[in-house]
Each structure stands twice: as structure tokens, then as C-alpha cells.
matplotlib code that plots the C-alpha trace (Angstrom):
import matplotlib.pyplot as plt

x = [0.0, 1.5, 1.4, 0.9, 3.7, 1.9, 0.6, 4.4, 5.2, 2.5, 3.8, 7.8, 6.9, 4.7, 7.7, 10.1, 8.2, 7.5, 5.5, 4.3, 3.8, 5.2, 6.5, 3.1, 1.0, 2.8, 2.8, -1.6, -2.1, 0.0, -2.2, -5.5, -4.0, -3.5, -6.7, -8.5, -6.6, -7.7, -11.3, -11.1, -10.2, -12.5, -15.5, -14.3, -14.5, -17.6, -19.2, -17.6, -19.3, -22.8, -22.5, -21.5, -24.5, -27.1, -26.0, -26.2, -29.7, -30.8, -29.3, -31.1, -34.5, -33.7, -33.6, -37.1, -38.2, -37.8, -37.9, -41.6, -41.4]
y = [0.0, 3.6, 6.2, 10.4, 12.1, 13.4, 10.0, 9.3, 12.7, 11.5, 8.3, 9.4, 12.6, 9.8, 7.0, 10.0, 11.3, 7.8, 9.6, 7.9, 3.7, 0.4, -0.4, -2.7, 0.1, 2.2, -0.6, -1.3, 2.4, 2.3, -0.7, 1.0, 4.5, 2.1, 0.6, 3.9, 5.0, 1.9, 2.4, 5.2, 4.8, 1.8, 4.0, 6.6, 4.2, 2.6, 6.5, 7.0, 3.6, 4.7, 8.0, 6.3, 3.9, 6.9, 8.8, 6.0, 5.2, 9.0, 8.5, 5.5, 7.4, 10.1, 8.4, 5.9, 9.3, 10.2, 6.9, 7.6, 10.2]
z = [0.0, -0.8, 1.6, 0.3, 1.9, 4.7, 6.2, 5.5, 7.6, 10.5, 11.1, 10.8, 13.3, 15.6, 15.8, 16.4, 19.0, 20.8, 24.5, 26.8, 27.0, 26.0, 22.9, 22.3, 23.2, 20.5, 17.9, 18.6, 18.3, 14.9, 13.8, 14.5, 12.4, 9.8, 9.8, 10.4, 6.8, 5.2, 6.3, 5.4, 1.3, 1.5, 2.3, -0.4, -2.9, -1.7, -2.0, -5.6, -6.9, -5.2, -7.4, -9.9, -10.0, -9.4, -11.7, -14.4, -13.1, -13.9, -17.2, -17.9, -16.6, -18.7, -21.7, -20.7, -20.6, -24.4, -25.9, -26.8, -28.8]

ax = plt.figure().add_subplot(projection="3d")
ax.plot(x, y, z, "-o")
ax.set_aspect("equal")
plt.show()
């Protein structure tokens, strides 16, 4: 998976910058940023193909519309 430069920034500036807790704590904290990112795309997507699909379905109404004429 590629990461923009700024997740790339966030995660460099976050293990830099290691706080407070145990390295385990710092390594389920990096899994759930990960996760949160990858939820994050899926749901884009998900959106993008819903639009998608409705805007097909008006086009397809549209043209029902005008085929008797």
C-alpha cells in the first residue's frame, strides 16, 4: 500500500516522537492509524461507486423518458 507524503510525515513525526507507553501500546495504536486510513479509502470508494451507479440510473430514466417520442 503507498502512503501520500503526509501519512508518511504523520507516522515518521509519531515514531520520532514515541510519549508515553510500552512499545506494544505504540505498535496497537499504529495498527488501529493504519486501519482507520484503510477504512477510510474503502469507504471513499464505496461512495464513488454509489455515485456512480445513481447517476447511471438518472441517465437511464432520462432516456425511458424520451424513448416515446
Amino acid at each position: 500500500m503507498t502512503l501520500t507524503k503526509r501519512m508518511q510525515r504523520d507516522v515518521r513525526k509519531q515514531l520520532r516522537d514515541t510519549g508515553i507507553g510500552t512499545k506494544s501500546q505504540h505498535a496497537l495504536k499504529l495498527q488501529q492509524e493504519q486501519s482507520k486510513q484503510e477504512r477510510k479509502v474503502k469507504s471513499r470508494e464505496q461512495k464513488l461507486a454509489e455515485s456512480k451507479r445513481m447517476f447511471e440510473l438518472k441517465q437511464q430514466k432520462k432516456k425511458e423518458k424520451h424513448r416515446g417520442r
